[in-house]
N, CA and C atoms as an extended XYZ file, in Angstrom:
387
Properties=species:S:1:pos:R:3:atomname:S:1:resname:S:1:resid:I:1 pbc="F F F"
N       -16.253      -19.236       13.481 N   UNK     1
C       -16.741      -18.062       12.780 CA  UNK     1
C       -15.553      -17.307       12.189 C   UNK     1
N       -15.817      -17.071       11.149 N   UNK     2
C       -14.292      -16.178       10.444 CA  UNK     2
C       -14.839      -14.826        9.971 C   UNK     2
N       -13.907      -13.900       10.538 N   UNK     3
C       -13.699      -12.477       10.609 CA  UNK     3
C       -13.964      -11.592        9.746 C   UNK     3
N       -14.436      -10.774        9.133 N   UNK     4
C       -14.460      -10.252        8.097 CA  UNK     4
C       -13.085       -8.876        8.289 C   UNK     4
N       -12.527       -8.548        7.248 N   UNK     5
C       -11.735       -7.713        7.535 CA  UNK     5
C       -11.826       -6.371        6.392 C   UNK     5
N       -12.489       -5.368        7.189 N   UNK     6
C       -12.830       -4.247        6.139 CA  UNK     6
C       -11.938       -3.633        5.394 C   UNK     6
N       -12.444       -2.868        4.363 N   UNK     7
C       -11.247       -2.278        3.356 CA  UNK     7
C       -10.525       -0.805        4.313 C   UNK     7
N       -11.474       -0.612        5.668 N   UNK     8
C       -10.452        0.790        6.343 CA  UNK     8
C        -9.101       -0.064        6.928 C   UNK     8
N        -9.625       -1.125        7.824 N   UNK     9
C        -8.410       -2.194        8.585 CA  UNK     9
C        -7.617       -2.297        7.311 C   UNK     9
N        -7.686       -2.867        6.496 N   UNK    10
C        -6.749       -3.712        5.519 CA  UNK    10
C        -6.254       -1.945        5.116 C   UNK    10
N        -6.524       -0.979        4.823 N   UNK    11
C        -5.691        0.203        4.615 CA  UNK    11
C        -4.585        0.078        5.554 C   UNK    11
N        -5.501        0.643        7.225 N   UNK    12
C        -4.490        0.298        8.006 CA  UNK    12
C        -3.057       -0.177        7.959 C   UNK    12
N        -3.596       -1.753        8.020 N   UNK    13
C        -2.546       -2.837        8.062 CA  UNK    13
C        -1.437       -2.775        6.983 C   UNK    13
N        -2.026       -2.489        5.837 N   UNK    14
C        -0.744       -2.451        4.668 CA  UNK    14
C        -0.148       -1.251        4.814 C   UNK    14
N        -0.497        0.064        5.150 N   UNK    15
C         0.203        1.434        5.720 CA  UNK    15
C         1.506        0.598        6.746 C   UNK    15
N         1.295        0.335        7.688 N   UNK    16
C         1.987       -0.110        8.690 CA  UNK    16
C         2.928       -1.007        8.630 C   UNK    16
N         2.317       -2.003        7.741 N   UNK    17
C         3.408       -2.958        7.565 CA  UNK    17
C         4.632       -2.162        6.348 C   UNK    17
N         3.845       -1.459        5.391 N   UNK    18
C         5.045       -1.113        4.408 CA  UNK    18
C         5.762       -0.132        4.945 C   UNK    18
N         5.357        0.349        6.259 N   UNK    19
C         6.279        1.732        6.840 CA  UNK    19
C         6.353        2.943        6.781 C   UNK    19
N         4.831        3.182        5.768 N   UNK    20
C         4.404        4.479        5.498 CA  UNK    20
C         3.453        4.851        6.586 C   UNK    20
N         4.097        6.331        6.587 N   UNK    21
C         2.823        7.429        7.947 CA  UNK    21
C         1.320        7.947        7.296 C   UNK    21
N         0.473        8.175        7.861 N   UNK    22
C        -0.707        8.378        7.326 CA  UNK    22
C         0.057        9.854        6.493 C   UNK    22
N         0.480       10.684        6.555 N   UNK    23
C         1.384       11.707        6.003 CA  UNK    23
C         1.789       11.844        4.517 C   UNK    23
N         2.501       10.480        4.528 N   UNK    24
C         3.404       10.032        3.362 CA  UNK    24
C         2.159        9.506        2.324 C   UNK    24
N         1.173        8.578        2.641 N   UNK    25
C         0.318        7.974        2.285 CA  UNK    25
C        -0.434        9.447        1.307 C   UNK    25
N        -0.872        9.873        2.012 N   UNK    26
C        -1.921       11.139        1.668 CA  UNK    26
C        -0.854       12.271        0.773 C   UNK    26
N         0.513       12.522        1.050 N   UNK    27
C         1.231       12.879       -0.213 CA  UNK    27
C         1.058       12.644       -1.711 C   UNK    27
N         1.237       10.882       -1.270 N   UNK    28
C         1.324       10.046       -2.757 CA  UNK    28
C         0.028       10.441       -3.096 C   UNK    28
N        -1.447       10.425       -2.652 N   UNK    29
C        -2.091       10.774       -3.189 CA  UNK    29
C        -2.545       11.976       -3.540 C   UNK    29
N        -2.222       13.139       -2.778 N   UNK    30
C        -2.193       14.521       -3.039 CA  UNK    30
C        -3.670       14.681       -2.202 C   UNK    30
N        -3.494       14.191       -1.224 N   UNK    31
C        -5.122       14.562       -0.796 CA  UNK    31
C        -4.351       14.936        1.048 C   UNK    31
N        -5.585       15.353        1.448 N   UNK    32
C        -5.222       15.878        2.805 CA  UNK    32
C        -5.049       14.559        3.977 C   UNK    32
N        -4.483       14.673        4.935 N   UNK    33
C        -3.802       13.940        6.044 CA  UNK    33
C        -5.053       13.220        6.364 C   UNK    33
N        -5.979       14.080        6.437 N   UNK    34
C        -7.481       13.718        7.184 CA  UNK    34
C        -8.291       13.044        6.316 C   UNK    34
N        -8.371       13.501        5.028 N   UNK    35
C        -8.407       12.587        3.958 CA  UNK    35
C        -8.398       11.149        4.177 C   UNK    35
N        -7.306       10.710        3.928 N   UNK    36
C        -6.560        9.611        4.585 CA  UNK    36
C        -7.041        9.190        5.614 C   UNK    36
N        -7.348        9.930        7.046 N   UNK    37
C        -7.084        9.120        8.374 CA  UNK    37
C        -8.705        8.450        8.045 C   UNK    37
N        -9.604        9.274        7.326 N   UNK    38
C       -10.989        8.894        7.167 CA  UNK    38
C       -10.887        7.395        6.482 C   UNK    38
N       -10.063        7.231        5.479 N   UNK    39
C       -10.799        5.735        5.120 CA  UNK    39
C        -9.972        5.005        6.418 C   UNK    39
N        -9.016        5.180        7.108 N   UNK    40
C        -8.490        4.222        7.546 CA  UNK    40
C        -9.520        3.598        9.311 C   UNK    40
N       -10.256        5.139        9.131 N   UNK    41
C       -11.614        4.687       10.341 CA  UNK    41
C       -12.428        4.505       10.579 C   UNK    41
N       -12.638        4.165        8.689 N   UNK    42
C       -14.116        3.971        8.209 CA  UNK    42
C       -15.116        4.742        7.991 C   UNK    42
N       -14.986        5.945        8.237 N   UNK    43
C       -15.629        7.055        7.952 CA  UNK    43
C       -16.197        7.858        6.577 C   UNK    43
N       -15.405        7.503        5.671 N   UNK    44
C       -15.283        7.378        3.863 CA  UNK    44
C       -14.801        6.082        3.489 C   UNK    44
N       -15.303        6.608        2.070 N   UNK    45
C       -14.854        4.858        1.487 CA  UNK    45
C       -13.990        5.751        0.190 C   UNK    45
N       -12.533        5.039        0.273 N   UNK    46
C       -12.045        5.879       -1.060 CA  UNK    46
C       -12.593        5.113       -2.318 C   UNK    46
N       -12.543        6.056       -3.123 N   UNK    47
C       -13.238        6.123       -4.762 CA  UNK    47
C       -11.811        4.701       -5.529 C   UNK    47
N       -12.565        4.187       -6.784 N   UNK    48
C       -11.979        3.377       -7.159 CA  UNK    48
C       -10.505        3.874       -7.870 C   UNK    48
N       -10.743        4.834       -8.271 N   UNK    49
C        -9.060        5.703       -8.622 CA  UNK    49
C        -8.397        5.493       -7.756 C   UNK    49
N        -8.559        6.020       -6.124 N   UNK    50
C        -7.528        5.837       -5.174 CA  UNK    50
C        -7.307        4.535       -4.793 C   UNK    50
N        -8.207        3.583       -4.962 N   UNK    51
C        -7.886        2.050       -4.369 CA  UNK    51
C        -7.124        1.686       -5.385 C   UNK    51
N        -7.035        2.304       -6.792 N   UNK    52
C        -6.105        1.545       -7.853 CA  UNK    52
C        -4.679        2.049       -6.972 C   UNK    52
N        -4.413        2.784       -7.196 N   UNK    53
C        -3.198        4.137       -7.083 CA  UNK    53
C        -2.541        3.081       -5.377 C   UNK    53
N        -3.329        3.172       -4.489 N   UNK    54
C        -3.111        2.212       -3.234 CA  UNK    54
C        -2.741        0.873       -3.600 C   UNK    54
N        -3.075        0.059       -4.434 N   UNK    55
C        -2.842       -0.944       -4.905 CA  UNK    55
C        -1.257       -1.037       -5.589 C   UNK    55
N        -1.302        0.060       -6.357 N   UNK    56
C        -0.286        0.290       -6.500 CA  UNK    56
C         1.105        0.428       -6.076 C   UNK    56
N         1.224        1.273       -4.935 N   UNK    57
C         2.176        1.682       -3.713 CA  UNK    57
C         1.739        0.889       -3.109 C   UNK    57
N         1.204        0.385       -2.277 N   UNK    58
C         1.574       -1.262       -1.661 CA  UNK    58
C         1.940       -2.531       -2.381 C   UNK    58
N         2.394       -2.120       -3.285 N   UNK    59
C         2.663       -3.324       -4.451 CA  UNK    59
C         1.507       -4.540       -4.348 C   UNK    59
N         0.289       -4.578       -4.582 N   UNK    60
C        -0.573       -5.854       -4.331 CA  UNK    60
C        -1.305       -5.690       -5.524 C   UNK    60
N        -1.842       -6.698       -5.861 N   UNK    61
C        -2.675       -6.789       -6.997 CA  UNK    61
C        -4.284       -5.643       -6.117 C   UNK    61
N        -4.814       -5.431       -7.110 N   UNK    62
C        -6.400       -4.788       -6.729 CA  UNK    62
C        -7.207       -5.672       -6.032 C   UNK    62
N        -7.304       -6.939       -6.256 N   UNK    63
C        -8.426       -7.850       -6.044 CA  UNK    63
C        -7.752       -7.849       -4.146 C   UNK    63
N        -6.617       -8.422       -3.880 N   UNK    64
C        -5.884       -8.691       -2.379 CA  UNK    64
C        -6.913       -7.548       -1.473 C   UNK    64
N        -6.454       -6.067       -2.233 N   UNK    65
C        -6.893       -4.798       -1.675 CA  UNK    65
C        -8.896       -4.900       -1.248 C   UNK    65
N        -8.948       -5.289       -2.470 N   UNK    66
C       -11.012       -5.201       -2.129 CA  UNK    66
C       -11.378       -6.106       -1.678 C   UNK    66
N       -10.338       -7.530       -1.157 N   UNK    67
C       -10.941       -8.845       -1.043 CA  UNK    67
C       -11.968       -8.524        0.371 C   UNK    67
N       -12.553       -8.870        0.712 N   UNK    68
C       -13.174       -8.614        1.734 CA  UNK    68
C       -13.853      -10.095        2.145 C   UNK    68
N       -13.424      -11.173        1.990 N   UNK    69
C       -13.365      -12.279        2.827 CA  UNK    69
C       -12.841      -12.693        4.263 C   UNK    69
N       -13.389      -13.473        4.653 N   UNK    70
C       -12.895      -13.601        5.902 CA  UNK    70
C       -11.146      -13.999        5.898 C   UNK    70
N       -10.530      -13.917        6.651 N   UNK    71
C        -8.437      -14.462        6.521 CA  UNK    71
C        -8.703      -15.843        6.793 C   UNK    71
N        -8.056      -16.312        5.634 N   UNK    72
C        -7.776      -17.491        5.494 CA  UNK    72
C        -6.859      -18.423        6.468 C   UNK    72
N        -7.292      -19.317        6.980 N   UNK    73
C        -6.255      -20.158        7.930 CA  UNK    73
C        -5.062      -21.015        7.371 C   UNK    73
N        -3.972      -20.596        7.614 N   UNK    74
C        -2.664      -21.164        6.572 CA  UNK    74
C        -2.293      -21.761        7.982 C   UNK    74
N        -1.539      -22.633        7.738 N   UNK    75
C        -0.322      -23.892        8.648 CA  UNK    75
C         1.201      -23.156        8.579 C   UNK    75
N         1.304      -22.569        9.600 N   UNK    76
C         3.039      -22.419        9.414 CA  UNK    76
C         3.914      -23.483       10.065 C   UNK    76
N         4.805      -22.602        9.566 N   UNK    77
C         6.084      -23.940        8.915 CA  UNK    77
C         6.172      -25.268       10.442 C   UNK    77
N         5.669      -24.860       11.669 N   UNK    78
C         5.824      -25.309       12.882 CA  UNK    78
C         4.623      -25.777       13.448 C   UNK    78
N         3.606      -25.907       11.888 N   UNK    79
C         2.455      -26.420       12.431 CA  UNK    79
C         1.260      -25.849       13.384 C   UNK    79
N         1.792      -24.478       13.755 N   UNK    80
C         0.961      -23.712       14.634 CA  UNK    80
C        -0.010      -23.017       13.273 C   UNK    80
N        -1.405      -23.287       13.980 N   UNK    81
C        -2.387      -22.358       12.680 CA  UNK    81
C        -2.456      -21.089       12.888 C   UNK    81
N        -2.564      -20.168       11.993 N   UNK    82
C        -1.761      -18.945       12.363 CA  UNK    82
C        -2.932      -17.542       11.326 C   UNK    82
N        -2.904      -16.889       11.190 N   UNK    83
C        -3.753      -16.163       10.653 CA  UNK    83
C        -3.003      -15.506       10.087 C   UNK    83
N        -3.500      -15.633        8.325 N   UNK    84
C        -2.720      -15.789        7.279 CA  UNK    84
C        -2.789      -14.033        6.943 C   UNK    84
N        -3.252      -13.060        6.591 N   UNK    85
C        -3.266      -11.911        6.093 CA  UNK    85
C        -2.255      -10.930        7.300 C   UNK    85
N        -2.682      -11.318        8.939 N   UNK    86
C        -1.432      -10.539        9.607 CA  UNK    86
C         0.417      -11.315       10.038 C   UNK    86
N         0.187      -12.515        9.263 N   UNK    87
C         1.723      -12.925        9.199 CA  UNK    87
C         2.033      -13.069        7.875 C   UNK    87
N         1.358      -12.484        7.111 N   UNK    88
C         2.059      -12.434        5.260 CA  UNK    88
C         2.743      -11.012        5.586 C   UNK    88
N         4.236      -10.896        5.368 N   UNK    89
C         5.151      -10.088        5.107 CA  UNK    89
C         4.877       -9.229        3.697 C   UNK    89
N         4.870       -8.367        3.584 N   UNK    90
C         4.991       -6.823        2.319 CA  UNK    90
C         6.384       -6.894        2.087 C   UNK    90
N         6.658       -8.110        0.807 N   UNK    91
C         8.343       -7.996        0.198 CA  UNK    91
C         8.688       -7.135       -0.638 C   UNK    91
N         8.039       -5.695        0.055 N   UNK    92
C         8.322       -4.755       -1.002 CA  UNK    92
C         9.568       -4.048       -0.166 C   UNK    92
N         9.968       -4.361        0.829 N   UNK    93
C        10.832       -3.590        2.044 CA  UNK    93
C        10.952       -2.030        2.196 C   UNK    93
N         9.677       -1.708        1.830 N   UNK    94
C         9.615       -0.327        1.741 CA  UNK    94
C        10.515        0.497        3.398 C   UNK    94
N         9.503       -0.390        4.048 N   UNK    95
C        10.235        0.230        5.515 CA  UNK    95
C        11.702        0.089        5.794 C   UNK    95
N        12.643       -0.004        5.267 N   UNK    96
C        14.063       -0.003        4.986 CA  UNK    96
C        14.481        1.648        4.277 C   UNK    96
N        13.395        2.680        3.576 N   UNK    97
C        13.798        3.551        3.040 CA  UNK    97
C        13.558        4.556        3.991 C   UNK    97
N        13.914        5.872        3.769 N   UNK    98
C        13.827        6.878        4.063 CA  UNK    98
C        12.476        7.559        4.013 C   UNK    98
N        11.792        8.805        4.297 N   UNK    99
C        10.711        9.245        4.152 CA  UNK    99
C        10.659        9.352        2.653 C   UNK    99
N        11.367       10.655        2.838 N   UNK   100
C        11.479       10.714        0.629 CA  UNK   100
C        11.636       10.063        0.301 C   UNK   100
N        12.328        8.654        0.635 N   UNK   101
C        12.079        7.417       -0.986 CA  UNK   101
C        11.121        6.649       -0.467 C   UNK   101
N        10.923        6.696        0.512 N   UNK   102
C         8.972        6.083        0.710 CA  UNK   102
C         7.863        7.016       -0.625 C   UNK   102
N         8.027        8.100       -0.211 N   UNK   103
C         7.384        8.908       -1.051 CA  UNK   103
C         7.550        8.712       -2.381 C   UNK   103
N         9.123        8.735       -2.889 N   UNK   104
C         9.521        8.433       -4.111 CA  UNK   104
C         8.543        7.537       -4.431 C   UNK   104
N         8.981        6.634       -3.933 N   UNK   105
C         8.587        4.873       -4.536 CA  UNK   105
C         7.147        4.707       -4.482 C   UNK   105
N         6.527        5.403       -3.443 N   UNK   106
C         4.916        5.370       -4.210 CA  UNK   106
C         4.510        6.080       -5.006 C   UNK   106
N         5.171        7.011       -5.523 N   UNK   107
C         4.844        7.999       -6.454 CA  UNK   107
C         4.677        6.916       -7.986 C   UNK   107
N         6.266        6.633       -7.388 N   UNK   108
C         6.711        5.591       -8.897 CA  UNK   108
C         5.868        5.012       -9.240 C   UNK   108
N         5.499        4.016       -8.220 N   UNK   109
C         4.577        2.497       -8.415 CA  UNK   109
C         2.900        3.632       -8.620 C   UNK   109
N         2.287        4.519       -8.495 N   UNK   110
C         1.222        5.181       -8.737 CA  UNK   110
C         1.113        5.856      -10.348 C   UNK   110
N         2.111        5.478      -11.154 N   UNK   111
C         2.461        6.173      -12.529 CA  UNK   111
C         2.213        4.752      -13.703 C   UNK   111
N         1.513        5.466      -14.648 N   UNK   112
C         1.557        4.370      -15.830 CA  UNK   112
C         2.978        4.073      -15.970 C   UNK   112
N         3.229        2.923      -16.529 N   UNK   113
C         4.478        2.184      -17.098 CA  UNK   113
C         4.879        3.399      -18.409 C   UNK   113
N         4.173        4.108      -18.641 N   UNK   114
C         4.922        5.199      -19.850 CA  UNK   114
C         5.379        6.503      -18.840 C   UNK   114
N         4.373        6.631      -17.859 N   UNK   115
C         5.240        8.007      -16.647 CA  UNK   115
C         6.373        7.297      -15.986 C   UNK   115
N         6.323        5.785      -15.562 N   UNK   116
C         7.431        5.519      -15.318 CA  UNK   116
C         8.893        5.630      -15.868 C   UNK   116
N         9.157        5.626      -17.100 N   UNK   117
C         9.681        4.489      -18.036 CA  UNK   117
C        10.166        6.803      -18.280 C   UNK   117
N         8.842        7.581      -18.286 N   UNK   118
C         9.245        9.087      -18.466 CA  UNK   118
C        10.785        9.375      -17.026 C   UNK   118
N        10.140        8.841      -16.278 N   UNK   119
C        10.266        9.444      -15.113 CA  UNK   119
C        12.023        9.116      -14.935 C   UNK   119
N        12.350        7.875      -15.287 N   UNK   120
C        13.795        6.924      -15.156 CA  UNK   120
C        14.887        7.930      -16.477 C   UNK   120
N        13.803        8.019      -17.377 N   UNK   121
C        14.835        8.827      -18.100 CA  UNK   121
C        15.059       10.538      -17.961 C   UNK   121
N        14.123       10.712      -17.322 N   UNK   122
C        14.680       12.144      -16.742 CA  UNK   122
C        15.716       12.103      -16.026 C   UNK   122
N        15.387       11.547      -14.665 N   UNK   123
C        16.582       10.981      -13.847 CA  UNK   123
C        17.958       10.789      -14.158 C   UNK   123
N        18.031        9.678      -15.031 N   UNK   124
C        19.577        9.387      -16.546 CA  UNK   124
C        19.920       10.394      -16.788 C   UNK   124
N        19.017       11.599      -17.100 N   UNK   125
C        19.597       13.199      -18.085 CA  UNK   125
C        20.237       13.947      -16.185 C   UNK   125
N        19.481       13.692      -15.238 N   UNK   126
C        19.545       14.651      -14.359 CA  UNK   126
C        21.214       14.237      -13.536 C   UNK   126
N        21.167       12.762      -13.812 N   UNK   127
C        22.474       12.108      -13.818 CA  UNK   127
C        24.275       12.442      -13.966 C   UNK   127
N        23.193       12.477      -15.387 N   UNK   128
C        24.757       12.264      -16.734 CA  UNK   128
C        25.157       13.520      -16.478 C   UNK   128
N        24.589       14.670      -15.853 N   UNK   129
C        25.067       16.245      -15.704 CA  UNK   129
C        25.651       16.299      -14.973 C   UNK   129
């Protein structure tokens, strides 16, 4: 029988693995702490704006985020079958940063490619001073 894994767990899990606090999470989105702790306990379901914006700051495509299939059984490298969605690594190494550039960096990745692209050249001016 294979598992189904809801969109509050899979919040969860990608919070945790990228190293963000329910805190930081609910920053990037500008919504309250509790906000937050609700989808992650199933209690609300966030709106499709915030699952983009989440998609976003966890660096994953949208579809990974809504998949709601059962986890796929992958073979690791030692032949042990292993359950593929909680041993796939987040090579975004977010958890290597600081709080504020946690924050930073989902802010970033939550911005059109033109707020981005705004955002780098402010920075350059805030720089060069």
């Amino acid at each position: 029988m294979i598992e189904k894994i809801h969109i509050n767990e899979r919040l969860r899990e990608l919070r945790v693995k990228s190293g963000y606090t329910q805190v930081q999470i609910a920053k990037i989105l500008n919504i309250d702490r509790s906000t937050y702790s609700y989808y992650e306990i199933g209690k609300t379901t966030p709106d499709i704006t915030v699952l983009m914006t989440l998609a976003k700051v966890f660096n994953i495509a949208i579809n990974d985020l809504l998949a709601d299939e059962g986890t796929p059984e992958a073979v690791a490298d030692g032949g042990i079958k292993s359950n593929f969605i909680y041993n796939k690594k987040n090579t975004s190494h977010i958890y290597e940063l600081s709080s504020n550039e946690k924050i930073l960096v989902g802010i970033f990745r939550s911005c059109s490619p033109e707020e981005q692209e705004e955002i780098l050249n402010n920075l350059k001016d805030v720089i060069k001073r």
